[in-house]
N, C-alpha and C positions, 0 to 999 in steps of 0.2 A: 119702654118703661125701665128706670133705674130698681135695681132688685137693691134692698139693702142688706149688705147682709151682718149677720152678729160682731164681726172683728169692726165694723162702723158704728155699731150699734155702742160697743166698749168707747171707742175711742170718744164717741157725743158725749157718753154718759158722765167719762173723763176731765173732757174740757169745761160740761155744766156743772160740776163740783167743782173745779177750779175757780170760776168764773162766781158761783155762789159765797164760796168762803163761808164766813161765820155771820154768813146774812140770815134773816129767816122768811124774807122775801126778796126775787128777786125780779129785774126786768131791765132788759139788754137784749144786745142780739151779738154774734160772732161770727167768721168769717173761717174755715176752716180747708184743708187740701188735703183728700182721702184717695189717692192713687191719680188716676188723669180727670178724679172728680171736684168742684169747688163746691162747698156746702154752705150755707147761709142760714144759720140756725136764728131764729125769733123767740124769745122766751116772757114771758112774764108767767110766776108762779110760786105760789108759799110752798114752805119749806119746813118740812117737819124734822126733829129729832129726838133722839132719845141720850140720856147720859150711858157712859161707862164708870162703874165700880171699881177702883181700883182699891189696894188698903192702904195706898198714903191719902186716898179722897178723892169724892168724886174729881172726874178729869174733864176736860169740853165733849161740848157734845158732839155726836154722829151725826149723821143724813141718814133719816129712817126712811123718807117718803121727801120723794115731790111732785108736789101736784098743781098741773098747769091749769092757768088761768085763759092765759090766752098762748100757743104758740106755732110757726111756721116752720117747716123745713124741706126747702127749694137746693135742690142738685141744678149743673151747669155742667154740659162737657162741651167744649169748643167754645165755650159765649155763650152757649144756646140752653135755655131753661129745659131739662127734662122730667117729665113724671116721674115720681118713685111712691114707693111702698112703704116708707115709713111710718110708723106706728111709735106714738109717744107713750104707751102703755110697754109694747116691748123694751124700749131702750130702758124703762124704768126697773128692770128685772137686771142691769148693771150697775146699780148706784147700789 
């Protein structure tokens, strides 16, 4: 089993804000290379936020919350699909 650990965890949480933008729903999947691992993230999921206050006016908004609808996330070392430990509630404790 692929252990996952929190520097992976950052770097998902990363790419799914990237990939989100200023959507408030999204669904896609991406392709990613986390040391000798290939990761294949699967996402569909709303997308919550909240404004920031500033005092020239409110600004755009944040990513408060995301929350999947449906998604996958499939590790590869060698070609070869292996088990991991991913938890989509973890990763969500870096956005």
């Amino acid at each position: 089993m692929y252990d996952v650990l929190p520097e992976l965890y950052r770097e998902v949480a990363a790419r799914i804000i990237e990939q989100v933008g200023h959507r408030g729903y999204y669904n896609g999947s991406f392709d990613m290379e986390w040391e000798d691992v290939l990761c294949h993230v699967v996402l569909s999921a709303v997308v919550y936020r909240h404004e920031e206050q500033y005092p020239e006016g409110r600004m755009a908004s944040l990513i408060s919350d995301i929350v999947p609808v449906w998604w996958e996330f499939h590790t590869f070392i060698d070609g070869q699909e292996v088990i991991n430990n991913f938890s989509f509630n973890e990763m969500r404790e870096y956005i």
